[in-house]
PDB file of N, CA, C and O in Angstrom:
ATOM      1  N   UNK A   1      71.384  61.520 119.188  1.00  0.00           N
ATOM      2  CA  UNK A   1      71.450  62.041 120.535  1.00  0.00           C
ATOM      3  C   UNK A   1      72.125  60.998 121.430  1.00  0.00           C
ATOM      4  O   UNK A   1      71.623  59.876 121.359  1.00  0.00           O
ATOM      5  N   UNK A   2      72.990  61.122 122.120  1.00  0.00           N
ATOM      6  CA  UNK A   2      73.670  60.552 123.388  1.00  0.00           C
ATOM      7  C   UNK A   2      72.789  59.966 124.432  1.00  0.00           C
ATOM      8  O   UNK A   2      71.809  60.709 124.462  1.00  0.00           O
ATOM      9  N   UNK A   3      72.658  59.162 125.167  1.00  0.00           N
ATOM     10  CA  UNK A   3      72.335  58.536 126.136  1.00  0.00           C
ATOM     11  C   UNK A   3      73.169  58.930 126.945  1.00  0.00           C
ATOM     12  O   UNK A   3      74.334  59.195 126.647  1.00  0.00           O
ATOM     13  N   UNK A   4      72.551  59.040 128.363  1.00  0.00           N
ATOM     14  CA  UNK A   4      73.765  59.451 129.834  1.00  0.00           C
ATOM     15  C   UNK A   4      74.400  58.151 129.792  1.00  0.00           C
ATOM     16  O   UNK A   4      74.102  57.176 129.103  1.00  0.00           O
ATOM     17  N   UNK A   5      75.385  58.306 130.701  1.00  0.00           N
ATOM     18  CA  UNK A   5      75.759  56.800 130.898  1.00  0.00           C
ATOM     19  C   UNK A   5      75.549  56.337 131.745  1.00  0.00           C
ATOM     20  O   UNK A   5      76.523  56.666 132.421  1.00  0.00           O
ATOM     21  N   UNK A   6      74.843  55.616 132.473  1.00  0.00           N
ATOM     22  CA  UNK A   6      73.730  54.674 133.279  1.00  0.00           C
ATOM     23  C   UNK A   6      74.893  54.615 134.428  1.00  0.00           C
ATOM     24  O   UNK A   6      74.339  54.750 135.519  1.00  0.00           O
ATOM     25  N   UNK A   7      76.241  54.468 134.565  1.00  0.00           N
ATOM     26  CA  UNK A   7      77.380  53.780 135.175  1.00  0.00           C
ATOM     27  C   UNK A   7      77.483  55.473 136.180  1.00  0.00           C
ATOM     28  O   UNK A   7      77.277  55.697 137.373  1.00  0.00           O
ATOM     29  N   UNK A   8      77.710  55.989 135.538  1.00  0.00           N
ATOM     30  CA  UNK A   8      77.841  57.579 135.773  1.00  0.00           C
ATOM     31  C   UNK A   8      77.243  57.965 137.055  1.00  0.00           C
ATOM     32  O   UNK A   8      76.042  57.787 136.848  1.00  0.00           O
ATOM     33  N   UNK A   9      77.400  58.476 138.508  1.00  0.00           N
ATOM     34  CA  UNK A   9      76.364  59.209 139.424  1.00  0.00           C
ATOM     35  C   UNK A   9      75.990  60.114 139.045  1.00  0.00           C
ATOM     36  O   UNK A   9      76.468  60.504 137.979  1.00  0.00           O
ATOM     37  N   UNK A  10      75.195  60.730 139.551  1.00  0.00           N
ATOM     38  CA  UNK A  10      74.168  61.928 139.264  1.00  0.00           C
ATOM     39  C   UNK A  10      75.312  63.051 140.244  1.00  0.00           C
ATOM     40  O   UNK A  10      75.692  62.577 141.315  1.00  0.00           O
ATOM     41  N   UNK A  11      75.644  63.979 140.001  1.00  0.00           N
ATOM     42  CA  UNK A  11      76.053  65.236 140.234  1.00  0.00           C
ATOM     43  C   UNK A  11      75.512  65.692 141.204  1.00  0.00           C
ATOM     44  O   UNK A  11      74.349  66.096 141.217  1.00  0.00           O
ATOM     45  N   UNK A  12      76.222  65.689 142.075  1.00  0.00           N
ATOM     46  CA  UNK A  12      75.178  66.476 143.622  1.00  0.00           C
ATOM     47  C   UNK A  12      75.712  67.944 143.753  1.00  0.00           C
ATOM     48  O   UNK A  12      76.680  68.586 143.346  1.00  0.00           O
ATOM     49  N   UNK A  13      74.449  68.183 144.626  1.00  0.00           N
ATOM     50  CA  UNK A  13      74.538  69.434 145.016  1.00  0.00           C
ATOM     51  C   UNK A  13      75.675  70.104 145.861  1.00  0.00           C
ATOM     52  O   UNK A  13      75.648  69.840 147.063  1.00  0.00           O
ATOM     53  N   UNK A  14      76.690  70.948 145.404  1.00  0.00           N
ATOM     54  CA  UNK A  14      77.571  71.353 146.428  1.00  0.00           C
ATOM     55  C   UNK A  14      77.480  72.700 146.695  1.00  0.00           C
ATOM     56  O   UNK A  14      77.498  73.669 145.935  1.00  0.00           O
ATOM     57  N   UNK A  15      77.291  72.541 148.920  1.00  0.00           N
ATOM     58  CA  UNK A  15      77.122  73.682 149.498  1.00  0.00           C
ATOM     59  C   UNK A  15      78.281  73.629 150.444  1.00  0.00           C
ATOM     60  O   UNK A  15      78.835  72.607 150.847  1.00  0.00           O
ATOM     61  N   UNK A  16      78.705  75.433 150.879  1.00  0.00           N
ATOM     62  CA  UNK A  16      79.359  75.318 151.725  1.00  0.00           C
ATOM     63  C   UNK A  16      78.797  76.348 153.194  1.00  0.00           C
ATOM     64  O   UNK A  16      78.538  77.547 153.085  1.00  0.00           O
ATOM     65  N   UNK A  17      78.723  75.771 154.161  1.00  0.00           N
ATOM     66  CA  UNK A  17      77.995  76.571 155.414  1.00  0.00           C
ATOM     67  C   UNK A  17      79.344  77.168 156.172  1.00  0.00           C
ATOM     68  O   UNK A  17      80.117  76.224 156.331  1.00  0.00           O
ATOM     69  N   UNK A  18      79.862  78.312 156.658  1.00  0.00           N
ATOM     70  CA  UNK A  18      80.940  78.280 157.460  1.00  0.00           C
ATOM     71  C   UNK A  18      79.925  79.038 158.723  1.00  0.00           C
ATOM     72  O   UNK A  18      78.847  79.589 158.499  1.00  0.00           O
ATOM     73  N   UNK A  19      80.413  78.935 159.723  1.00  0.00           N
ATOM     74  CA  UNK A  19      79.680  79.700 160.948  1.00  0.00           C
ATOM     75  C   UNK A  19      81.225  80.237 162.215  1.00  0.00           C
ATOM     76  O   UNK A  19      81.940  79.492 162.885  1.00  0.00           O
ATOM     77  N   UNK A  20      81.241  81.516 162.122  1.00  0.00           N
ATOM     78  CA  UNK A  20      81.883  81.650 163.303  1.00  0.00           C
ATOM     79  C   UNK A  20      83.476  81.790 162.903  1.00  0.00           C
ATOM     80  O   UNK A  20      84.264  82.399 163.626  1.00  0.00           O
ATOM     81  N   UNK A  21      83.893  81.094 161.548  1.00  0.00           N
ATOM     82  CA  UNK A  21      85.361  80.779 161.234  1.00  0.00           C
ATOM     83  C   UNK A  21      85.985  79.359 161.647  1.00  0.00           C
ATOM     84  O   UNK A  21      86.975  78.791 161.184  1.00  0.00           O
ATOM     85  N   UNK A  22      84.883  78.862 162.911  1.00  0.00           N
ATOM     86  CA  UNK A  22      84.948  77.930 163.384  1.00  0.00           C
ATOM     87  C   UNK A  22      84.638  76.451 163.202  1.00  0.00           C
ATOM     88  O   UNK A  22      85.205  75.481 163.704  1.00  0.00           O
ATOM     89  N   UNK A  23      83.377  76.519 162.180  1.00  0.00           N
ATOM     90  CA  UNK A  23      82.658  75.522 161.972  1.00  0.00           C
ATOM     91  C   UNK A  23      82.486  75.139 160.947  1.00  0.00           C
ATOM     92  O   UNK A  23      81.368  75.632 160.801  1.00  0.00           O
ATOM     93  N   UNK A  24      82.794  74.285 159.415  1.00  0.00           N
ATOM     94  CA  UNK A  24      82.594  74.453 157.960  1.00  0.00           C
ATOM     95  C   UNK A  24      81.950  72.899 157.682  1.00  0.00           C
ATOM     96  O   UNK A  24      82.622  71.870 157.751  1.00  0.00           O
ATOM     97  N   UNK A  25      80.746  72.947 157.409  1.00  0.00           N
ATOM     98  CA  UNK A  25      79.401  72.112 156.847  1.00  0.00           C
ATOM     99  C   UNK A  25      79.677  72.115 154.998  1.00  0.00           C
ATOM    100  O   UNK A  25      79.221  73.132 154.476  1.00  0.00           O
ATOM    101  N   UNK A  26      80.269  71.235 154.126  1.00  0.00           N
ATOM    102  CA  UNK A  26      79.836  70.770 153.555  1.00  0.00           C
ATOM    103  C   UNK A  26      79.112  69.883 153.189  1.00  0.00           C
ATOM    104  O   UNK A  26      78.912  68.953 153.970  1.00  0.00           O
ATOM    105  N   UNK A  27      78.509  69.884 151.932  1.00  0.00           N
ATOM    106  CA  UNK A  27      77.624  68.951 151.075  1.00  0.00           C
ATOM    107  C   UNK A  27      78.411  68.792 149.797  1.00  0.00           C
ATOM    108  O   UNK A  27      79.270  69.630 149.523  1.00  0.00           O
ATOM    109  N   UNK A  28      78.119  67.524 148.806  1.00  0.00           N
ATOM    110  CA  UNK A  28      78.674  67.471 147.802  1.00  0.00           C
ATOM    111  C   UNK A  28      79.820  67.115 148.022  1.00  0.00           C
ATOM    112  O   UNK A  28      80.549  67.794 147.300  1.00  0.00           O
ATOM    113  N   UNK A  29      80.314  66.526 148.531  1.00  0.00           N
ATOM    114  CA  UNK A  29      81.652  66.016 148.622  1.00  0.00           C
ATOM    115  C   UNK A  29      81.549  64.398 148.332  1.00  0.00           C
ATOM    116  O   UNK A  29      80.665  63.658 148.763  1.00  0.00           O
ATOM    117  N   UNK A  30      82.680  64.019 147.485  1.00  0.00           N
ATOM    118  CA  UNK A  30      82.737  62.444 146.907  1.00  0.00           C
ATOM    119  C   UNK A  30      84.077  61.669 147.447  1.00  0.00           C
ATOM    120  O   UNK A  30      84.206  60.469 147.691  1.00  0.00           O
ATOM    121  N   UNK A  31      84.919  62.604 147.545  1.00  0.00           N
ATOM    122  CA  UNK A  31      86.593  62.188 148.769  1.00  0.00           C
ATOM    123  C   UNK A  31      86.934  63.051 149.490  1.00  0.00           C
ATOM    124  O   UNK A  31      86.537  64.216 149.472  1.00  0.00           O
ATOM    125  N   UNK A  32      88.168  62.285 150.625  1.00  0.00           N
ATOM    126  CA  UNK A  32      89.093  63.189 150.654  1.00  0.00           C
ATOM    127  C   UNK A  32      90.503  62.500 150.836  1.00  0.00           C
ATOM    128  O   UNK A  32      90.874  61.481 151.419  1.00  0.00           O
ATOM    129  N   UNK A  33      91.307  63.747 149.891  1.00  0.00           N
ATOM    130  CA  UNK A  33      92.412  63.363 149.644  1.00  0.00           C
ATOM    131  C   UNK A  33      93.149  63.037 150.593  1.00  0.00           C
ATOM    132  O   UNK A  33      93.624  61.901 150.586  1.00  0.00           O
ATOM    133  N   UNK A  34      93.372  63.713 151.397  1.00  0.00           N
ATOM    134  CA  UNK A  34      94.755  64.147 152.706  1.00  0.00           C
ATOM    135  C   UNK A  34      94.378  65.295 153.556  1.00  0.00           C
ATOM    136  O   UNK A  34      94.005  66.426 153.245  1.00  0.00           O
ATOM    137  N   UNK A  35      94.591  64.656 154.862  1.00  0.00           N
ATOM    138  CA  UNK A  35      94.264  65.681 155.471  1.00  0.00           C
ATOM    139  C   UNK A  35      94.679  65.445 156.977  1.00  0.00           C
ATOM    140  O   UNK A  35      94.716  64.335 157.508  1.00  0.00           O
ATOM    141  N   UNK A  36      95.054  66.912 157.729  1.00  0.00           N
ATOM    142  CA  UNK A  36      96.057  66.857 159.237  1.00  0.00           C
ATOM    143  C   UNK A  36      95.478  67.892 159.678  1.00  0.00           C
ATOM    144  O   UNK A  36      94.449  68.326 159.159  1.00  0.00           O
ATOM    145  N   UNK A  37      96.213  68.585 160.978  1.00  0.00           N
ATOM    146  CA  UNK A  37      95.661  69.424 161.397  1.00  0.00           C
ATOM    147  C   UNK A  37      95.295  71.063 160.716  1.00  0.00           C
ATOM    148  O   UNK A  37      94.445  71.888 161.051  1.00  0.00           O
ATOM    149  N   UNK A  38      96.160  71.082 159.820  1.00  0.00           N
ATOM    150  CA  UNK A  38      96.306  72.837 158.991  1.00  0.00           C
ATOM    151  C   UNK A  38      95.521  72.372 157.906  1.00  0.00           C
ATOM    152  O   UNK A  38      94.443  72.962 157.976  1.00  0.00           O
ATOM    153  N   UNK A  39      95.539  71.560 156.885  1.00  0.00           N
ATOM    154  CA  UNK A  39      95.014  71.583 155.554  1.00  0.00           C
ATOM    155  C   UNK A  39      94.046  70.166 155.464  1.00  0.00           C
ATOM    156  O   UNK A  39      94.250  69.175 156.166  1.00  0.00           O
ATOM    157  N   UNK A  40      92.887  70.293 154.390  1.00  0.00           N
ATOM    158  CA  UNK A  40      92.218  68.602 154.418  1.00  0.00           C
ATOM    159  C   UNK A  40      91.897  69.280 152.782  1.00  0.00           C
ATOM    160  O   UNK A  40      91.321  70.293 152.385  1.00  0.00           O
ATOM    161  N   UNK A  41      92.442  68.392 152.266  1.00  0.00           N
ATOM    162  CA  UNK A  41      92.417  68.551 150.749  1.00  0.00           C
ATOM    163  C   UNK A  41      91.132  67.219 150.016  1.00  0.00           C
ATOM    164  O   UNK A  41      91.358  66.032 150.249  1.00  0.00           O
ATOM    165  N   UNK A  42      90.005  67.581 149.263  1.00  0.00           N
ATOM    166  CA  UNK A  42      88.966  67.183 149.139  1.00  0.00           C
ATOM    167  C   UNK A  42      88.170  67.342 147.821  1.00  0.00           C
ATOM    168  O   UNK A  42      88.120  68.398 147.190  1.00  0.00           O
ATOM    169  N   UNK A  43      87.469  66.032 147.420  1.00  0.00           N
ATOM    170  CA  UNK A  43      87.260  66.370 145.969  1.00  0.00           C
ATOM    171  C   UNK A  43      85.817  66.520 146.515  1.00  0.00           C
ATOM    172  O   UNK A  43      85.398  66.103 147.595  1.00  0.00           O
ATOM    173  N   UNK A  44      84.991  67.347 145.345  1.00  0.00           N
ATOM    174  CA  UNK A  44      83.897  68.148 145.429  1.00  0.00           C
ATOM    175  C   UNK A  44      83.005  67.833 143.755  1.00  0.00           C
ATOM    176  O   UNK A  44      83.638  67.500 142.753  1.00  0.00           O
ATOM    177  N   UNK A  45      81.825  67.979 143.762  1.00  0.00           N
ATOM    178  CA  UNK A  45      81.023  68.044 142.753  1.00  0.00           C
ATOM    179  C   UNK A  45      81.282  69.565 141.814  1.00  0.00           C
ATOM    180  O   UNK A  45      80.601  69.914 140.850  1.00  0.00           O
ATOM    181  N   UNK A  46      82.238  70.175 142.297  1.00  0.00           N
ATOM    182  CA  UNK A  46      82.460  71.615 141.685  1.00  0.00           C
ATOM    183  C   UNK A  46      84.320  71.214 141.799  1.00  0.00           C
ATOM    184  O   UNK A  46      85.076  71.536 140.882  1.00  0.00           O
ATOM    185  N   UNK A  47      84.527  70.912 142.324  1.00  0.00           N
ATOM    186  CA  UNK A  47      86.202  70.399 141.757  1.00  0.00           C
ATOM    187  C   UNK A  47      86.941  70.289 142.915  1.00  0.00           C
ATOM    188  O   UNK A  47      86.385  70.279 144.013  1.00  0.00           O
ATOM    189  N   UNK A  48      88.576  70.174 142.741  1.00  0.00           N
ATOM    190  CA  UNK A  48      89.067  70.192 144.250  1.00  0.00           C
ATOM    191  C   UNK A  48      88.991  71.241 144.917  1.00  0.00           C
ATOM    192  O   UNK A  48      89.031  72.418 144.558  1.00  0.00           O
ATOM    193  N   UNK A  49      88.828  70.568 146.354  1.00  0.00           N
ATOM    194  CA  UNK A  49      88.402  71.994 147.234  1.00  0.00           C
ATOM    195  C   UNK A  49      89.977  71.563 148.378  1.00  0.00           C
ATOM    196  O   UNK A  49      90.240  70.433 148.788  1.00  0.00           O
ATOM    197  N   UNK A  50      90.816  72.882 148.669  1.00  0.00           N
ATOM    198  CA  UNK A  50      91.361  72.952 150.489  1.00  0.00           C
ATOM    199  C   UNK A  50      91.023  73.893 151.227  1.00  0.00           C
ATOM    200  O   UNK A  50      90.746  75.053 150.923  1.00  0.00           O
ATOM    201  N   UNK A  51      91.046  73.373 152.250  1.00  0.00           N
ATOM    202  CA  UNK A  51      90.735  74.035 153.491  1.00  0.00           C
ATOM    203  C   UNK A  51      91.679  74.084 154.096  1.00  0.00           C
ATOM    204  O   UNK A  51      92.224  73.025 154.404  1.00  0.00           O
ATOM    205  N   UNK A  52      92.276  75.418 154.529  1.00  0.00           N
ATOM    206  CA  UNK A  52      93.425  75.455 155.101  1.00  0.00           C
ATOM    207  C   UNK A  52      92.718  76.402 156.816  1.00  0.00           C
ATOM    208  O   UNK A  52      91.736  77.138 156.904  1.00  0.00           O
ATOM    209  N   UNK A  53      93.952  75.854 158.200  1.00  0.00           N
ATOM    210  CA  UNK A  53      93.345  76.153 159.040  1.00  0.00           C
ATOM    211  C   UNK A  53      94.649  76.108 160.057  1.00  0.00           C
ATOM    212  O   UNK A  53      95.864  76.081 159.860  1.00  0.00           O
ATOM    213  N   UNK A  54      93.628  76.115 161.500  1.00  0.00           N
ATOM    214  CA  UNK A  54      94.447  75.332 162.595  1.00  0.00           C
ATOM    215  C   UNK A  54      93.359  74.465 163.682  1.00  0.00           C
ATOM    216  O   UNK A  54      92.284  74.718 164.226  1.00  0.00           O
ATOM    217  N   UNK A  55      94.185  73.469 163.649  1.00  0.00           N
ATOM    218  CA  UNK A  55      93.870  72.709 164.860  1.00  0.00           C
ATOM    219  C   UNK A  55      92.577  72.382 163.929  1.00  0.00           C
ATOM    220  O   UNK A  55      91.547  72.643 164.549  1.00  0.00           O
ATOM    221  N   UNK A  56      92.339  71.900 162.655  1.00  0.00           N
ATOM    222  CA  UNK A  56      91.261  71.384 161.931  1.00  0.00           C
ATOM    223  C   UNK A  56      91.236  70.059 162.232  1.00  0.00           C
ATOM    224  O   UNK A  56      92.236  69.387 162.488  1.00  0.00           O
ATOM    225  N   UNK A  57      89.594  69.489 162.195  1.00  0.00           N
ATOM    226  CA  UNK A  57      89.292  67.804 162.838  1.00  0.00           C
ATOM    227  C   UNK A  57      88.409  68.063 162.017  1.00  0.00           C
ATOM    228  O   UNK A  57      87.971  69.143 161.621  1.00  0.00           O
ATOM    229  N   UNK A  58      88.110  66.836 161.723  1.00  0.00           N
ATOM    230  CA  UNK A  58      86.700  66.267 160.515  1.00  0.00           C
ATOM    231  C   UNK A  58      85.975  65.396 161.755  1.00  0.00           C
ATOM    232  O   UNK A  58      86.220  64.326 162.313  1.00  0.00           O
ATOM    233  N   UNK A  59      84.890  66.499 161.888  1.00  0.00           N
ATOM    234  CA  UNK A  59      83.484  65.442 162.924  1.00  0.00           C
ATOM    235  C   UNK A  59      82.831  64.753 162.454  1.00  0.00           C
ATOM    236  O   UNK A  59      82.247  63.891 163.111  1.00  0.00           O
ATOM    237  N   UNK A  60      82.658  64.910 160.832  1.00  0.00           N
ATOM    238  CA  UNK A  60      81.315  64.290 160.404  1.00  0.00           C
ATOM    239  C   UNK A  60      81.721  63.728 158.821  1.00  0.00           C
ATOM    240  O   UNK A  60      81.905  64.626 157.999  1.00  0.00           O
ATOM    241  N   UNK A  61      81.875  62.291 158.331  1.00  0.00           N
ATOM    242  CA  UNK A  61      82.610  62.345 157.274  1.00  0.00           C
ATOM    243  C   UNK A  61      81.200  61.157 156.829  1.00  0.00           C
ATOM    244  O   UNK A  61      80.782  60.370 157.678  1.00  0.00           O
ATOM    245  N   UNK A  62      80.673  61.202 155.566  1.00  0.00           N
ATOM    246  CA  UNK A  62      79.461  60.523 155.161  1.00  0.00           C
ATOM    247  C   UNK A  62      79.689  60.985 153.786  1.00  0.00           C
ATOM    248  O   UNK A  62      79.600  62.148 153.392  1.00  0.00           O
ATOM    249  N   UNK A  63      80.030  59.809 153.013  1.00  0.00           N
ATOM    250  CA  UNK A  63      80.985  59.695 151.565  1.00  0.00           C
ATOM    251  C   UNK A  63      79.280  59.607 150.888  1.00  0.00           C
ATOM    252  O   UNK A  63      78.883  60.383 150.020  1.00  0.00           O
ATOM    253  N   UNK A  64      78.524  58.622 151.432  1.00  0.00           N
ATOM    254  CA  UNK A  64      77.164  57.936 150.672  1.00  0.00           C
ATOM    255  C   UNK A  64      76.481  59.563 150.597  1.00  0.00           C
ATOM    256  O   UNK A  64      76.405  60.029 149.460  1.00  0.00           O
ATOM    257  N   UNK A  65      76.101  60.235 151.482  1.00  0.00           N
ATOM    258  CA  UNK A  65      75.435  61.583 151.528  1.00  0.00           C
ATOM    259  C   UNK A  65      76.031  62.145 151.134  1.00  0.00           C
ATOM    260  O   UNK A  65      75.475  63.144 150.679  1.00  0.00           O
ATOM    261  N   UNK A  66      77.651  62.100 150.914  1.00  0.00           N
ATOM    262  CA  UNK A  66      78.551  63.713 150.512  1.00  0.00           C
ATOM    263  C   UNK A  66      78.718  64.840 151.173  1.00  0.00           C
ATOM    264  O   UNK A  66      79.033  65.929 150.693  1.00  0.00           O
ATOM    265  N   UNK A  67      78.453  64.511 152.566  1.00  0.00           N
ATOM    266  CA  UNK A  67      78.241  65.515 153.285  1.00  0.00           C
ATOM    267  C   UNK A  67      80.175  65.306 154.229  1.00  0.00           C
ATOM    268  O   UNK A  67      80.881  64.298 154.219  1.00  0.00           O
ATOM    269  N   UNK A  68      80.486  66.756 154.946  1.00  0.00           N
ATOM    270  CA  UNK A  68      81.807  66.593 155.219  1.00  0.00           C
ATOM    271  C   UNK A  68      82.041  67.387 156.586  1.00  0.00           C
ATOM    272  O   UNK A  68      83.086  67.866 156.145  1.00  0.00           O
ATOM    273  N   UNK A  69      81.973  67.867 157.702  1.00  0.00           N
ATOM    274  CA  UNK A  69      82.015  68.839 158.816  1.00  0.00           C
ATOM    275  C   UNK A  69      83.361  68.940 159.298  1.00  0.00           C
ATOM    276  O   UNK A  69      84.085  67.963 159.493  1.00  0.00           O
ATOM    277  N   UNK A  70      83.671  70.077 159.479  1.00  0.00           N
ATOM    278  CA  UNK A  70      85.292  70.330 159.872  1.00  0.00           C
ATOM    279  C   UNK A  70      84.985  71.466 161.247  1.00  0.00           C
ATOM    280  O   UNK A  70      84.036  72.251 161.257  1.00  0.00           O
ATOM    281  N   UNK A  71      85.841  71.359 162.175  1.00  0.00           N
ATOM    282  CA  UNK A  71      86.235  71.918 163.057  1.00  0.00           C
ATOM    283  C   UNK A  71      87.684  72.836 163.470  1.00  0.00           C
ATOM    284  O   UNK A  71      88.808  72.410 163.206  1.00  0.00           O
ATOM    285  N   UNK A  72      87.524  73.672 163.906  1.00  0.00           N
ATOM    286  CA  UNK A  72      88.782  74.359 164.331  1.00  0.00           C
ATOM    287  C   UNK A  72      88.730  75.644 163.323  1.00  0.00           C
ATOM    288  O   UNK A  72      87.690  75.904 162.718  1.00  0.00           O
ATOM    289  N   UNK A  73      89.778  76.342 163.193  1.00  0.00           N
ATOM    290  CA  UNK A  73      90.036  77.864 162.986  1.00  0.00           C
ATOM    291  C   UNK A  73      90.248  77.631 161.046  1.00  0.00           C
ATOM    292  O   UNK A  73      91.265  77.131 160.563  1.00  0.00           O
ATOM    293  N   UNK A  74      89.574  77.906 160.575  1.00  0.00           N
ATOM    294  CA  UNK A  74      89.107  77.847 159.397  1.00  0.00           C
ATOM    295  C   UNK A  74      89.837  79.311 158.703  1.00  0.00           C
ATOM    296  O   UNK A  74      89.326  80.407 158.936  1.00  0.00           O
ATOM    297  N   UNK A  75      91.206  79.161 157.747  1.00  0.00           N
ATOM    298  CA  UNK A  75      91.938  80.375 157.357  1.00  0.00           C
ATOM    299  C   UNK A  75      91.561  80.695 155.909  1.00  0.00           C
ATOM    300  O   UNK A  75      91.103  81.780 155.548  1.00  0.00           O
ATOM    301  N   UNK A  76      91.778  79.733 155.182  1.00  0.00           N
ATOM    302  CA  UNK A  76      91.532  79.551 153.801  1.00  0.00           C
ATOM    303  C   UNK A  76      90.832  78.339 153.190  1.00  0.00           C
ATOM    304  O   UNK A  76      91.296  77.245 153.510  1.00  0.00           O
ATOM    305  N   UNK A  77      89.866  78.361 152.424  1.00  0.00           N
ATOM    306  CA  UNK A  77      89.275  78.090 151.203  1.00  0.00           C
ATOM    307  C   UNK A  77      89.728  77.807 149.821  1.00  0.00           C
ATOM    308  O   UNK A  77      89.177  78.674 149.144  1.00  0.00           O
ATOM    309  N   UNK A  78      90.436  77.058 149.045  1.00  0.00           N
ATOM    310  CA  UNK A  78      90.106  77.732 147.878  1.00  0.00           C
ATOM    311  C   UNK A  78      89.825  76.133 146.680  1.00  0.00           C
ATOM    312  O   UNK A  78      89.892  74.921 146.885  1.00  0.00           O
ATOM    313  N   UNK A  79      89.631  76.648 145.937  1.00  0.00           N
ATOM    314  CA  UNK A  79      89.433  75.730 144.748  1.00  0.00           C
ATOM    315  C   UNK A  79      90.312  75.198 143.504  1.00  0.00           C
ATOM    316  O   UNK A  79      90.985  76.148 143.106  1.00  0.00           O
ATOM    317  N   UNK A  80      90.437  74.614 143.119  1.00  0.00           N
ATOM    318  CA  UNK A  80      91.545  74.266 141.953  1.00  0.00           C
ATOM    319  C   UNK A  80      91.034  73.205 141.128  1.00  0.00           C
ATOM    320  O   UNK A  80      89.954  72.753 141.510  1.00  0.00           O
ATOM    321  N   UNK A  81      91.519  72.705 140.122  1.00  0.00           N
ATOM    322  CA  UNK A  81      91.352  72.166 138.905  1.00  0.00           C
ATOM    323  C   UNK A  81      92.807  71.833 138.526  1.00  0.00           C
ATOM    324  O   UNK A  81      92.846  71.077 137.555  1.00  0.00           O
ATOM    325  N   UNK A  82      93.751  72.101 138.905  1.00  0.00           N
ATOM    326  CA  UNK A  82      95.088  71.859 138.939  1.00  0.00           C
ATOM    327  C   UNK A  82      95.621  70.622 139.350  1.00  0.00           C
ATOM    328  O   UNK A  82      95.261  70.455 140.515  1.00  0.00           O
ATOM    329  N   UNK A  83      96.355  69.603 138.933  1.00  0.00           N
ATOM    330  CA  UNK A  83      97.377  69.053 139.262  1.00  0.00           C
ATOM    331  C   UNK A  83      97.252  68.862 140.960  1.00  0.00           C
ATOM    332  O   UNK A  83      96.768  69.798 141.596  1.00  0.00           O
ATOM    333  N   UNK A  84      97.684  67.674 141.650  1.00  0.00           N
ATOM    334  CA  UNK A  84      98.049  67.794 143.228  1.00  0.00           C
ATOM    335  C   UNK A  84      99.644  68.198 143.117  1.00  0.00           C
ATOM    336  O   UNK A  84     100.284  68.465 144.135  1.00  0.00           O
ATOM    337  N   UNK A  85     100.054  68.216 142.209  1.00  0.00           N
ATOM    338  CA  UNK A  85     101.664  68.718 142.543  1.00  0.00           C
ATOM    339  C   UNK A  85     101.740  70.192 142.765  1.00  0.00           C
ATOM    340  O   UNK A  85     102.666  70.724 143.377  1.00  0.00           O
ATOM    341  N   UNK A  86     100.636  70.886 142.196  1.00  0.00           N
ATOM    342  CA  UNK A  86     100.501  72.328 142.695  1.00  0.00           C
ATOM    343  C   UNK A  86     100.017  72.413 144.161  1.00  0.00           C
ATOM    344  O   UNK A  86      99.725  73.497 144.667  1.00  0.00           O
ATOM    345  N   UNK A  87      99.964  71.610 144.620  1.00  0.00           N
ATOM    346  CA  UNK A  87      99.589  72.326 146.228  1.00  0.00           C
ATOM    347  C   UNK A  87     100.762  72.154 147.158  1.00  0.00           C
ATOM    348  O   UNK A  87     100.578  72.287 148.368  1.00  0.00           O
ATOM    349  N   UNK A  88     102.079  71.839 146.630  1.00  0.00           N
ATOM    350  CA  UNK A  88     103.293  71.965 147.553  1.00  0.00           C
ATOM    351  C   UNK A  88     103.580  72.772 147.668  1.00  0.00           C
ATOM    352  O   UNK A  88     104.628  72.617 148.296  1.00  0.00           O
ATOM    353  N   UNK A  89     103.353  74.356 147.428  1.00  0.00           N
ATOM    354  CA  UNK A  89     103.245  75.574 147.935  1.00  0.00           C
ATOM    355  C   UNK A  89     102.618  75.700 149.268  1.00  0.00           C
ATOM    356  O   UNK A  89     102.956  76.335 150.267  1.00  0.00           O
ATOM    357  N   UNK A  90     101.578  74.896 149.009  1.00  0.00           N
ATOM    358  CA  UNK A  90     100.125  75.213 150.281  1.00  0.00           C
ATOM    359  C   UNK A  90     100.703  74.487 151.222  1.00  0.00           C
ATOM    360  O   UNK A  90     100.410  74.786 152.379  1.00  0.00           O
ATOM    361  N   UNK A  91     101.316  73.765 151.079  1.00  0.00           N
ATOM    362  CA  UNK A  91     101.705  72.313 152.059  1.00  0.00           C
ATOM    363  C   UNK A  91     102.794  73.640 152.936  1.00  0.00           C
ATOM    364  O   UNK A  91     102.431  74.241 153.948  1.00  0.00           O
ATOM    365  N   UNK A  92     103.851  73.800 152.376  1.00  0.00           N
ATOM    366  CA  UNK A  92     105.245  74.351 152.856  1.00  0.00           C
ATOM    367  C   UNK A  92     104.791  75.667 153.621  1.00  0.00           C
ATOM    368  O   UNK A  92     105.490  75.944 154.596  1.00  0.00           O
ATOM    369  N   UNK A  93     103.700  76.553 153.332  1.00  0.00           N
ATOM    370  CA  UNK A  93     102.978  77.649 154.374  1.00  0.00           C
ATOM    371  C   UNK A  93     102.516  77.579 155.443  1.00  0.00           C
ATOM    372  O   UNK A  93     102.414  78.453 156.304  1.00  0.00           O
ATOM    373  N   UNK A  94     102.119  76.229 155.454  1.00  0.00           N
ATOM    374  CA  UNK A  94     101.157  75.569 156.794  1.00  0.00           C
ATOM    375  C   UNK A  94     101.800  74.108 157.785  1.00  0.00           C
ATOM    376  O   UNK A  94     101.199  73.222 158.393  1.00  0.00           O
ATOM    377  N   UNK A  95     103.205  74.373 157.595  1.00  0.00           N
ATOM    378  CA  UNK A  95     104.013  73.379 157.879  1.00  0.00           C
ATOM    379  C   UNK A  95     104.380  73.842 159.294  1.00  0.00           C
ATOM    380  O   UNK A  95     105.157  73.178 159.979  1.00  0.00           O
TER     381      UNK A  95
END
């Protein structure tokens, strides 16, 4: 049998709260990649996450908790497991 590997963090819990279109409360968050006013591209305990928007601001950024709060007009969501060279599509829509 395997031993965990002691070096390893423990896997947190990832939630996502949106309120309004306006307001998006994550948890579980460990980075973030890049991020401006339309898109904040972000790694997650469930994989990469973007958030695509307008006039988006990060109020609340706490790497130790994993916790992440974004502001402004909240358009798209989505998730990937892909490559960052696949999101130069996403980039060139929100330009």
């Amino acid at each position: 049998m395997r031993k965990p590997d002691e070096t390893q963090e423990p896997r947190r819990a990832h939630t996502l709260q949106l309120t309004e279109r306006n307001r998006l409360t994550l948890t579980g968050v460990s980075d973030v990649d890049s991020f401006c006013d339309q898109l904040i591209v972000m790694n997650t305990s469930q994989g990469e996450l973007t958030v695509a928007g307008r006039e988006l601001h990060i109020s609340t950024l706490n790497l130790e908790e994993g916790r992440l709060d974004i502001d402004g007009l909240i358009l798209a969501l989505e998730y990937s497991d892909a490559r960052p060279a696949s999101r130069r599509g996403l980039w060139r829509v929100f330009r």
